[in-house]
C-alpha positions in Angstrom: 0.0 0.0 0.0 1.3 3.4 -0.7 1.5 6.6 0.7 -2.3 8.3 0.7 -3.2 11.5 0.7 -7.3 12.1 1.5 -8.5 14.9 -1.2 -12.4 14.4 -0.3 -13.4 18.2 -0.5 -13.6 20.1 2.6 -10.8 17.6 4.4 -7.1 19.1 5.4 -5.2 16.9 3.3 -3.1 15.4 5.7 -1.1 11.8 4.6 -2.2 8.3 5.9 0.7 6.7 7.5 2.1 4.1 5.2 5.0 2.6 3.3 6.1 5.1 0.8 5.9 3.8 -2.8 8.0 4.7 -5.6 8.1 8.2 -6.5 4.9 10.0 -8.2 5.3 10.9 -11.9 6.4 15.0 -11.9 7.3 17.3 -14.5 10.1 18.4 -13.5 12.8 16.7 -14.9 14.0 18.7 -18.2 14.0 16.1 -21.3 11.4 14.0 -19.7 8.1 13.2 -21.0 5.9 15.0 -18.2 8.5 17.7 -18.7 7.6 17.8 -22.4 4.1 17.9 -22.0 4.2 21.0 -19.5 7.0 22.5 -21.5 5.8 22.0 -25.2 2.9 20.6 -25.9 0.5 22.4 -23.3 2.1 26.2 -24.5 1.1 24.9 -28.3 -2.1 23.5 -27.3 -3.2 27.2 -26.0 -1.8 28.8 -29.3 -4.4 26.2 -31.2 -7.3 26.4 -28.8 -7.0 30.3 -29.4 -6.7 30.0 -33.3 -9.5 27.9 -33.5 -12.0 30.4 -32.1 -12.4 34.3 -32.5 -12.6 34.9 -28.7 -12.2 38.4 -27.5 -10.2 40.2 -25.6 -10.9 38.9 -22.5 -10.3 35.5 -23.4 -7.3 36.2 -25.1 -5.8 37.8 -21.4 -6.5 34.9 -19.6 -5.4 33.0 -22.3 -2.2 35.2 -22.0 -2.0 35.0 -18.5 -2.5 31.5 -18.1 0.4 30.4 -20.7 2.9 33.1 -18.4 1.7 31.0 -15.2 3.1 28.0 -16.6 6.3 29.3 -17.9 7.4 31.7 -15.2 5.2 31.7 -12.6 3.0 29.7 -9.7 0.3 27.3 -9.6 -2.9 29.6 -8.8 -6.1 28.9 -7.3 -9.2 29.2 -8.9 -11.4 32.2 -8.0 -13.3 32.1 -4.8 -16.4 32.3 -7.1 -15.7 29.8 -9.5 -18.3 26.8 -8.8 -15.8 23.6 -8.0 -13.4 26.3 -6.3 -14.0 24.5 -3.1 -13.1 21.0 -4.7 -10.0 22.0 -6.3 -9.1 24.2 -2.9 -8.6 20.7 -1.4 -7.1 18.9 -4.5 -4.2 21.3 -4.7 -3.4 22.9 -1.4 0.0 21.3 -1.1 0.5 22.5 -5.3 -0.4 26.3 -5.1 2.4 28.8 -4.8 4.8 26.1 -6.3 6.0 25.7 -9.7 3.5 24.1 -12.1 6.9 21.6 -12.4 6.9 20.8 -8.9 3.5 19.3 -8.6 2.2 15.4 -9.3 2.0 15.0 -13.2 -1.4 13.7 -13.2 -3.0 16.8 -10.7 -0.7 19.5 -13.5 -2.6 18.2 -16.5 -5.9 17.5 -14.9 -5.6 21.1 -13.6 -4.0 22.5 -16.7 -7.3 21.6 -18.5 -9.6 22.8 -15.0 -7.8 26.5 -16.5 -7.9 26.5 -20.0 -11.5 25.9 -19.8 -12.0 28.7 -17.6 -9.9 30.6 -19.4 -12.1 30.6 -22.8 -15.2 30.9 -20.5 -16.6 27.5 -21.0 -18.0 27.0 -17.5 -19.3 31.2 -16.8 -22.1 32.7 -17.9 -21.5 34.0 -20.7 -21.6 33.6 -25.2 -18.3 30.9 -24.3 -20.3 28.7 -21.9 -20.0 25.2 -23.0 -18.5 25.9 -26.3 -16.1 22.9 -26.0 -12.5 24.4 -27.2 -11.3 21.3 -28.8 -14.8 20.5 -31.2 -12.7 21.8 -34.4 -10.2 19.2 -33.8 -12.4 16.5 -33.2 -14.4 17.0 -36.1 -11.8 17.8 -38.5 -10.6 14.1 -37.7 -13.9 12.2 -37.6 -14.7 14.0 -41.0 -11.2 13.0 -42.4 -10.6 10.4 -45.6 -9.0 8.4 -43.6 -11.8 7.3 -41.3 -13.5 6.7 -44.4 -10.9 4.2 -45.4 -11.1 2.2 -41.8 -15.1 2.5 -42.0 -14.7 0.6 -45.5 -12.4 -2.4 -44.3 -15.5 -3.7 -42.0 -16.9 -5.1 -45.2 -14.3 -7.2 -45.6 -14.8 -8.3 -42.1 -18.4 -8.6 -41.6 -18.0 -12.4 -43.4 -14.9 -13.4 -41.0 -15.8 -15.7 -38.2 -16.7 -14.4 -35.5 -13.6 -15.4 -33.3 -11.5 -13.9 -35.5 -14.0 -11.0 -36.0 -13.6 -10.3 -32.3 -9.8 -10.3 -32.6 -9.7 -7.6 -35.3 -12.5 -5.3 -33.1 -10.7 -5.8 -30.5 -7.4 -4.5 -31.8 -8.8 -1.8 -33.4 -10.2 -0.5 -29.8 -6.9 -0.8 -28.6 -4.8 0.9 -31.5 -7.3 4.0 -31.5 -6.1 6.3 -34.3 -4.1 3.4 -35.5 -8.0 1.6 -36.0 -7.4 1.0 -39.8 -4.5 -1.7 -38.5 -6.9 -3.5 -36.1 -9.9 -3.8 -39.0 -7.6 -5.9 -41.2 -6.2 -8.2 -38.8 -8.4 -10.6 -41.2 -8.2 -13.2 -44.1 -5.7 -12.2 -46.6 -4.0 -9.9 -44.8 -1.9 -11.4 -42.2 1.1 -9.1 -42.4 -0.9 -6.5 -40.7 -1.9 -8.3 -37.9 1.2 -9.9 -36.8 2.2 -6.2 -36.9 0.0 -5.4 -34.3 0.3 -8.2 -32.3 4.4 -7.9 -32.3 3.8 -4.5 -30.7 2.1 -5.7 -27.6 3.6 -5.9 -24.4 1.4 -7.6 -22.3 -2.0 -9.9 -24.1 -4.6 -11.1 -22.0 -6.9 -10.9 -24.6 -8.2 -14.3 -24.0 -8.5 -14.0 -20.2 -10.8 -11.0 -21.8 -13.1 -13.7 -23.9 -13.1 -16.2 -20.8 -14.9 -13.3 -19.1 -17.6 -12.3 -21.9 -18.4 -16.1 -23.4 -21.1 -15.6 -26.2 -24.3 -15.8 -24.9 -23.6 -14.7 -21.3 -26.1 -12.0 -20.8 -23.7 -10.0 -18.8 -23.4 -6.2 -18.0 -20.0 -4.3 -19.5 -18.9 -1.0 -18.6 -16.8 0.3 -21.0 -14.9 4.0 -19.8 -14.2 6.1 -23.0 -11.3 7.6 -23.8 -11.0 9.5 -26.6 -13.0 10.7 -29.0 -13.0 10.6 -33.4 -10.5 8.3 -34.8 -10.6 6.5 -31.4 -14.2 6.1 -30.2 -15.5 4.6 -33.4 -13.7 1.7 -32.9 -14.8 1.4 -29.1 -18.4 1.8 -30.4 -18.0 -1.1 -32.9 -16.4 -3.2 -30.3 -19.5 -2.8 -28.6 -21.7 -3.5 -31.1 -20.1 -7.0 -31.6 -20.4 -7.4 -27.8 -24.1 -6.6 -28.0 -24.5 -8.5 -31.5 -23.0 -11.5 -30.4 -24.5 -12.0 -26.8 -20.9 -11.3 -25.0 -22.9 -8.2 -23.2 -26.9 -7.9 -22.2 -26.0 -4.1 -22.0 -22.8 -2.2 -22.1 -22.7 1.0 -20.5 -20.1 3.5 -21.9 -19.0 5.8 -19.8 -17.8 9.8 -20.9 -16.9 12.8 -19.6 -18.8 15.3 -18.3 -16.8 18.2 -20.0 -13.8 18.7 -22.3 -11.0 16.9 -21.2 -7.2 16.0 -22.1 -8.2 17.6 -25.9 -10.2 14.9 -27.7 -11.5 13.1 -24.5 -15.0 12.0 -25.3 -18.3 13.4 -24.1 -21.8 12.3 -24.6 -22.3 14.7 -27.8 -19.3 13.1 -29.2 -20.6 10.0 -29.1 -23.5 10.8 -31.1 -21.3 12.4 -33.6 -19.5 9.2 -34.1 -23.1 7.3 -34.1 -24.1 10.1 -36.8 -21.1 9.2 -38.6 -21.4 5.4 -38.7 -25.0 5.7 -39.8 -24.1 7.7 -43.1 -21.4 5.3 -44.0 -22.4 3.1 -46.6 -22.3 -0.8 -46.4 -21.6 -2.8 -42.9 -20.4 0.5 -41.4 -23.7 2.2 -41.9 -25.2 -1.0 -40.5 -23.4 -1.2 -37.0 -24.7 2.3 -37.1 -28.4 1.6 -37.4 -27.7 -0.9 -34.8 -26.0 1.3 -31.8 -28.7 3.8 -32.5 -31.3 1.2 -31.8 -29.5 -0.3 -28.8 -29.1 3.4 -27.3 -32.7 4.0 -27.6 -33.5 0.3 -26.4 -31.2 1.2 -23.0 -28.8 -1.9 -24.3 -26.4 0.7 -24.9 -26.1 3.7 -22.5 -23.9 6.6 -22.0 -23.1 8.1 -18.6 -21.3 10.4 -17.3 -19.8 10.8 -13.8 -17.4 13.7 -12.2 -14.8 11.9 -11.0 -13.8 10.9 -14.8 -12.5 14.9 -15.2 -11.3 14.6 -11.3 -7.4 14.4 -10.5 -7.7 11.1 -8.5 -6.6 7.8 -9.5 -9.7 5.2 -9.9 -8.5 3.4 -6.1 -9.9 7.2 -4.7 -13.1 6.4 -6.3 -16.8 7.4 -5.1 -19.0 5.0 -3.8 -21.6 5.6 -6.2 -19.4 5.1 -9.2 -17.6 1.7 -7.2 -20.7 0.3 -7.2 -21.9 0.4 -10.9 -18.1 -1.2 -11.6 -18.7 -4.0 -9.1 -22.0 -4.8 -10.7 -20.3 -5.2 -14.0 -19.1 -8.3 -15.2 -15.7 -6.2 -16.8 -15.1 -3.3 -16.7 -13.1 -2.4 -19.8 -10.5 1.2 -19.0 -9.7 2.5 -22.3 -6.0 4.8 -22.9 -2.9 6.3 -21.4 -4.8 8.2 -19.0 -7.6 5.9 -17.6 -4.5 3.2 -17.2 -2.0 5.8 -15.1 -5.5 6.7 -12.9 -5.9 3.0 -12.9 -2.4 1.9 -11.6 -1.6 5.0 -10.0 0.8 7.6 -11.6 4.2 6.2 -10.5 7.2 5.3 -11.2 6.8 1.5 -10.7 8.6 -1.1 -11.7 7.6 -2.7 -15.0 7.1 -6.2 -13.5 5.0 -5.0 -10.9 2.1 -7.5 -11.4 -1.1 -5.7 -12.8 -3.4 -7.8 -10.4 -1.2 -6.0 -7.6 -1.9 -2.8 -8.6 -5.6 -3.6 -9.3 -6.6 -5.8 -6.4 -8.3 -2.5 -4.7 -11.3 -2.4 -7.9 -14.5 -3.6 -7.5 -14.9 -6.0 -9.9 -12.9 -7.5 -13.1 -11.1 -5.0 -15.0 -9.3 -4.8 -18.1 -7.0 -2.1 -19.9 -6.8 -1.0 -23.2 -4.2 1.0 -24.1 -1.7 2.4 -26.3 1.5 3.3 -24.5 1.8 7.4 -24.6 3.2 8.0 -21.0 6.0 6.8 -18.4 4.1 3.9 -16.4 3.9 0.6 -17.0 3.4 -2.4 -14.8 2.5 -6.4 -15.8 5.4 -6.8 -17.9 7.2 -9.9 -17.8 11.0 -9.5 -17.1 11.4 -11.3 -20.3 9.5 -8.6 -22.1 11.0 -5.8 -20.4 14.8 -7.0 -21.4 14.4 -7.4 -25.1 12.5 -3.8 -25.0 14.8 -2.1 -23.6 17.8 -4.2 -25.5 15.6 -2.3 -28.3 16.5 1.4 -27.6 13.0 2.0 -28.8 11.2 4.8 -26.9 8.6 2.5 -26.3 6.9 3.8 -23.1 5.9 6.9 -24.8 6.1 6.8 -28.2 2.6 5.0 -29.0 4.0 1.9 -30.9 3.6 -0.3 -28.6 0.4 -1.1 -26.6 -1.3 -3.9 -24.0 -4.1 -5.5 -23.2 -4.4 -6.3 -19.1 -6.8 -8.5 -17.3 -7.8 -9.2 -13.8 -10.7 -11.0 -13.0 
């Protein structure tokens, strides 16, 4: 057990006594990823979120002001009127006053976001409020040739057995934006497949199946991660849960506002839906089917708080532990949902998954591209020919996994 420290609002804060793990993920160290992401990436994403809009002039201040914070200044509270003020008073206490550097990786991004949505006035009254920032992106991606390409390789698949069906599907859930590789793990073109299946780390993929036999009437939760390119997959994953009896209902879980960029919400969703239901052939047919499941209640979206919180999953409400432990798996899509999962550390690689996992309510299983630092469930076999590699494989997204505990 590691080092705790209580953030339920209104609480001081203060560290349960415990063995101390291995150190939390910070930002700090120049050249690192975390460091890149505060350094880099976050500055650009500002520069895009304000090109993509006309805001005014007082966006463009706070805009201003926020992107000076980062560079040269301290982290600052929210304003005392701001309505989760309270919430975040708690959360970052220990992080306010201190460099943006200096604070936990995973509380600097989630909080990063909390700012750039205040900034544009997504959350005030106001013309901004609940403009999401990042739409442009995401539907300059979900309308782009190449999702037309991955929607037309499920013809090809629709005739494939339905074992090897659910291989491809399931690939392409885990690949994301790399879908088009997962929809041709089929017949004919084998290449591709051992491709993607030479990239994975860690495959439980059949301990997955063991879970969800065909005809099994069982609940799924699935949490999103993100949307476009990413989510279409997830939502014909689904469908060939639902199709195929693996799942009586799935329930998809989203987030309640914009998030980490493309992170999916509930209107994203049904622009994906949308999307599959104009596609011609089998595409167009999943489509018609989702739509029907979601008005059925065989499919539903939900949302929850804690999915745009700062905590890692084992900090979970009661409310949301309970709809996982009625589940028969829960499946965690991407980087981010697998660092809240594990807990944002520096653990070792063969650190066994069920370990880190034991605390959640039910069966669980990650999906997920590797696009950050952590790791754990790797054999040491594994681990020495990857690093023998001198690929940057923790962080580049070339490699993924696919981790199961029941």
């Amino acid at each position: 057990m590691t080092e705790k420290t209580s953030r339920a609002s209104g609480d001081e804060g203060v560290p349960h006594v415990g063995p101390v793990g291995p150190p939390v993920v910070l930002g700090n160290e120049p050249g690192s990823f975390a460091w890149g992401v505060l350094a880099q990436r976050h500055p650009a994403l500002i520069q895009q979120v304000r090109d993509a809009f006309p805001y005014g002039l007082r966006q463009h201040e706070a805009l201003d002001a926020l992107l000076d914070e980062i560079a040269n200044g301290v982290v600052q509270p929210l304003a005392p009127a701001d309505h989760d003020h309270e919430r975040w008073a708690a959360w970052g206490h220990e992080h306010f006053g201190r460099s943006w550097y200096d604070a936990p990786f995973l509380w600097a991004e989630s909080y990063f976001y909390r700012r750039l949505l205040g900034a544009v006035g997504y959350f005030g009254a106001g013309p901004w409020q609940g403009v999401d920032p990042f739409a442009p992106f995401k539907q300059a991606e979900l309308r782009g040739d190449a999702v037309d390409e991955e929607l037309r390789a499920l013809d090809a698949l629709a005739s494939a057995p339905a074992e090897e069906r659910a291989t491809a599907l399931l690939h392409a859930s885990l690949w994301g934006n790399r879908a088009d590789l997962g929809f041709r793990v089929s017949a004919g073109e084998p290449a591709v497949g051992d491709a993607a299946v030479s990239a994975l780390v860690a495959d439980d993929s059949a301990t997955l199946w063991e879970l969800l036999p065909a005809d099994a009437s069982a609940a799924v939760a699935v949490v999103a991660d993100n949307a476009g390119r990413e989510l279409i997959p997830d939502l014909v994953l689904i469908d060939h849960l639902l199709e195929h009896g693996h799942a009586e209902q799935v329930v998809l879980h989203v987030k309640p506002y914009p998030y980490y960029v493309s992170d999916a919400m509930t209107a994203d969703v049904v622009d994906c839906l949308r999307r599959l239901t104009e596609a011609p052939g089998e595409a167009g047919r999943i489509g018609g089917r989702l739509w029907k499941a979601m008005t059925a209640g065989s499919l539903e979206a939900r949302t929850h708080p804690f999915f745009c919180d700062p905590l890692p999953y084992e900090e979970m409400p009661e409310d949301l532990r309970k709809e996982f432990a009625d589940a028969a798996l829960t499946i965690l899509k991407g980087d981010l949902n697998y660092r809240r999962l594990v807990g944002d550390r520096l653990w070792h690689p063969t650190v066994p998954f069920a370990e880190r996992t034991a605390y959640f309510p039910g069966p669980v299983a990650a999906l997920r591209t590797l696009k950050s630092d952590v790791v754990v469930g790797l054999k040491q076999g594994t681990l020495d020919a990857l690093e023998r590699s001198g690929a940057v494989w923790r962080t580049s997204g070339t490699h993924a996994l696919i981790q199961v505990r029941p």
